[in-house]
C-alpha angles and dihedrals in degrees: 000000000000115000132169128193105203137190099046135156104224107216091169095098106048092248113073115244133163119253148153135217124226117201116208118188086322102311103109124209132188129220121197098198099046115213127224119272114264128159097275080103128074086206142000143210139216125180145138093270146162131203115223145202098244111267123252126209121189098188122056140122118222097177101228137134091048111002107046090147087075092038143346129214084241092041089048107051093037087063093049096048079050085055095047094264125148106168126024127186111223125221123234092228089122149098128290087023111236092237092132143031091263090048092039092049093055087057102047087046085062094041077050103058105034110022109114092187129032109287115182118194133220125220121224125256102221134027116290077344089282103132102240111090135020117251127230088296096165096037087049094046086053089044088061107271112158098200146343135251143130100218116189093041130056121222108240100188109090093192081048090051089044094058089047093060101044093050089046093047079055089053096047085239135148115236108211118195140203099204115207126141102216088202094068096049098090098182087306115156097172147012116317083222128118091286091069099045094054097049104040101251137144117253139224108217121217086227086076083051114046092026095074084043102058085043090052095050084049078060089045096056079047096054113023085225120163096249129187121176125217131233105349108196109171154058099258097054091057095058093044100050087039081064101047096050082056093057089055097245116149105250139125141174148212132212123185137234101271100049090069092046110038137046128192099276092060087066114121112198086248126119095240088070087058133101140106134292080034124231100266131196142311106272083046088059102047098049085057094065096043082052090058090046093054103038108254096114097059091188157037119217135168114220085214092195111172118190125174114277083249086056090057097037096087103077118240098302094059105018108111106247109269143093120195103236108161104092089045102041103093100038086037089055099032093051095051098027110035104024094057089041106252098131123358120253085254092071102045084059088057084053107052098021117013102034099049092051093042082055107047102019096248095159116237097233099211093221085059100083124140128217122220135194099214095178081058109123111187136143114239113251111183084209092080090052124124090210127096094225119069099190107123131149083208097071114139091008116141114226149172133236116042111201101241093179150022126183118190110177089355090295113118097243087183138013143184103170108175139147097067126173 
């Protein structure tokens, strides 16, 4: 089978060209000087597209090892080549935890059989990610870890936090933290927001939040570790991280998709709003994305979480923390970001492709690249998902921008390829 997508702005190289992409059999080749159509090709397309670098995600969670009813590696990264993704980064929430070379290497067998894009895994930074004691940091960095964190759970020793810095500065490692400060918690399971108040739930304070992350840049002047922070989701991080850049520490952080759409009063009391840290308020959203404008948040990823349709079933009182996000997040952020002006489509693609392999040194092979039709309107339906997960505050939501093709090595890990004539 010989196809051809015509009429594309190619992004991939930093200057814009046009381009097309044939498609032979599955291997996928670009053209920067597009020939005319002639009848080498079965079908063409033709369609308002963009060729771009693939897309790389440092913070998801693929389920396997231990909980592949939620996820698989090959379900996984399916969903995220359907999403224009080329490399994801996978988080150590698992079991066994890979929290040493034995636990790390049943992980990567299963990345090696049924990963269908490049997928790098993190090892944890404590043992079984429990806070007490530090993992097999040096033997994990040599088995092929690309980073450490123990996502999910914050680690409340500072003198713990300290040492893992210090071995991971040895190692020439990032440590990348979920910062959460379990004693301020208090039962929360939201935003203590307005929300909350009107609707009789428990909140989730920022201080719980931005608190572990100013302590942890203290550690950083100690240290001179390399430090990201996961998932930053309001107004105070923000400050905080914007002065430490200033200073000239090495940190960076991330923030994810619904934290620049969404605030608190557009909670609904359904599984799918809920994760963790939870969408907050207004002015937090809105410093996120002025974060975004003036470089502070240096990335965009998704905390694709899947749980079982039982898991999310329970509102957001009883529903288990996590969203999917990997197959919304470009047209979600280029519908609400780029479209309306807020940022230019140049620097979304710093945020989901450039920014997270300058970071952490994921190699941009130059055969992975992603199409996307970005005069595609369509409403997202979680039924068309790869993922085993469907919780997703984006349901029903009209976009722009369907992914129509992922190549991952030269091979077409994902294709949609319409319009023909």
């Amino acid at each position: 089978m010989k196809q051809a997508l015509y009429n594309l702005k190619d992004y991939t190289s930093g200057q814009i060209s046009k381009a097309a992409v044939f498609v032979v059999d599955g291997i996928s080749s670009k053209v920067s000087c597009p020939m005319d159509q002639d009848n080498q090709f079965d079908s063409y397309t033709l369609i308002d597209g963009v060729i771009l670098p693939g897309l790389a995600d440092v913070h998801v969670h693929l389920r396997e090892p231990g909980f592949s009813y939620k996820e698989d590696i090959e379900s996984g990264t399916l969903a995220s080549a359907h999403g224009g993704y080329t490399d994801v980064c996978s988080m150590p929430n698992l079991k066994p935890v890979p929290d040493s070379i034995e636990n790390l290497a049943q992980q990567q067998r299963a990345i090696d059989s049924h990963a269908c894009i490049h997928v790098h895994p993190y090892g944890a930074i404590t043992v079984g990610q429990m806070g007490e004691e530090l993992a097999d940091l040096e033997g994990m960095a040599q088995a092929g870890a690309f980073a450490f964190s123990d996502d999910g759970r914050g680690v409340q020793d500072r003198e713990l936090m300290k040492q893992a810095m210090l071995r991971a500065k040895a190692l020439g490692k990032v440590i990348v933290a979920h910062c959460e400060d379990n004693s301020l918690l208090r039962g929360g399971y939201i935003h203590d927001g307005e929300y909350a108040k009107l609707h009789g739930h428990k909140g989730i304070c920022s201080e719980s939040e931005w608190g572990p992350i100013a302590r942890d840049i203290e550690l950083v002047r100690e240290t001179g570790c390399s430090y990201h922070v996961c998932h930053i989701s309001c107004k105070e991080s923000v400050e905080i991280i914007r002065k430490a850049k200033a200073e000239g520490l090495d940190v960076t952080c991330e923030t994810a998709p619904h934290y620049l759409v969404y605030n608190d009063m557009d909670l609904k009391d359904e599984g799918r709003f809920k994760m963790n840290p939870p969408i907050r308020g207004e002015e937090d959203r809105l410093a996120l994305i002025q974060g975004i404008v003036d470089g502070t948040i240096d990335m965009i990823a998704t905390d694709h979480a899947p749980h079982s349709a039982e898991e999310k079933s329970k509102g957001l009182a009883g529903s288990l923390n996590g969203i999917v996000g990997i197959e919304t997040a470009f047209p979600v952020l280029y519908t609400y970001l780029v479209r309306p002006g807020v940022i230019t489509l140049e620097r979304l693609i710093e945020l989901m492709a450039t920014a997270p392999r300058q970071r952490f040194g994921i190699a941009q092979d130059p055969k992975d690249y992603t199409v996307f039709d970005l005069g595609c309107e369509y409403e997202i339906n979680s039924e068309d998902f790869f993922s085993k997960g469907r919780s997703t505050p984006f349901e029903g939501v009209k976009v722009y921008g369907r992914c129509a093709m992922t190549v991952c090595g030269g091979l077409a890990v994902w294709q949609e390829l319409t319009t023909e004539y």
